[in-house]
C-alpha positions in Angstrom: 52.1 89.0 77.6 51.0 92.4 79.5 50.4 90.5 83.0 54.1 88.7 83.0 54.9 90.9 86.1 51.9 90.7 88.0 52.1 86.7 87.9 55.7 86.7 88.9 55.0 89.1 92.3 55.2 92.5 90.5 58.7 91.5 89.4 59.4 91.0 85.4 60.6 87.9 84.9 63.8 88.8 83.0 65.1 85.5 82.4 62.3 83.5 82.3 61.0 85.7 79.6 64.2 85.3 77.5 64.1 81.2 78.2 60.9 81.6 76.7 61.5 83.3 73.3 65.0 82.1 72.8 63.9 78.6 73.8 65.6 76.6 76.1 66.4 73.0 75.4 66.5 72.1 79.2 63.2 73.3 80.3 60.9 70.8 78.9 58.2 73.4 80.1 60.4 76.5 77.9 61.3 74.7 74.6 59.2 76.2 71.9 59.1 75.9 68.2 60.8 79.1 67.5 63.2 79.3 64.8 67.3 79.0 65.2 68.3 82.6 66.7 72.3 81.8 66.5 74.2 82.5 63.6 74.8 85.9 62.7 72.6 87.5 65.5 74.9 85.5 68.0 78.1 87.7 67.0 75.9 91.1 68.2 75.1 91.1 71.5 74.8 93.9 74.6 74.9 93.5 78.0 71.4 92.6 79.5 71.1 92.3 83.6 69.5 88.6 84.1 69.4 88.5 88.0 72.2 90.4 88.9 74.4 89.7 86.3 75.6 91.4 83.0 74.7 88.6 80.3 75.5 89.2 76.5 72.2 89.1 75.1 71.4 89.0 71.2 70.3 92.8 70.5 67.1 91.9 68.8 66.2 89.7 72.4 67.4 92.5 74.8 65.1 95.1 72.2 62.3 92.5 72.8 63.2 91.8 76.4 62.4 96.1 76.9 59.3 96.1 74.5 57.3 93.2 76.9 58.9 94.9 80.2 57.5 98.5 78.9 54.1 96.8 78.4 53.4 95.4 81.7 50.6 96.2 83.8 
């Protein structure tokens, strides 16, 4: 998880990352086994910038979205 920049062209890969964990259904190469993240984690979000644009994020993703971008080498 440390080299996620340096495989993307020094560039963290925001939304890929975030696809990854929270699983997405329509990237056969993204879906995961990961539990169900909606219910009551879907009502608290923040603002996360995915490419340009403001997204409402779940706060435990965005925390986890800043933990693997502050670990990059």
């Amino acid at each position: 998880m440390t080299l996620l920049a340096s495989k993307n062209g020094g560039s963290f890969p925001r939304a890929r990352a975030l696809s990854y964990v929270y699983g997405h259904p329509e990237q056969r190469e993204l879906a995961r086994d990961m539990p169900q993240f909606g219910g009551a984690m879907a009502h608290d979000t923040v603002p996360v910038e995915i490419n340009g644009v403001l997204t409402p994020t779940p706060r435990e993703l965005a925390g986890l979205l800043i933990y693997l971008e502050s670990i990059q080498r």
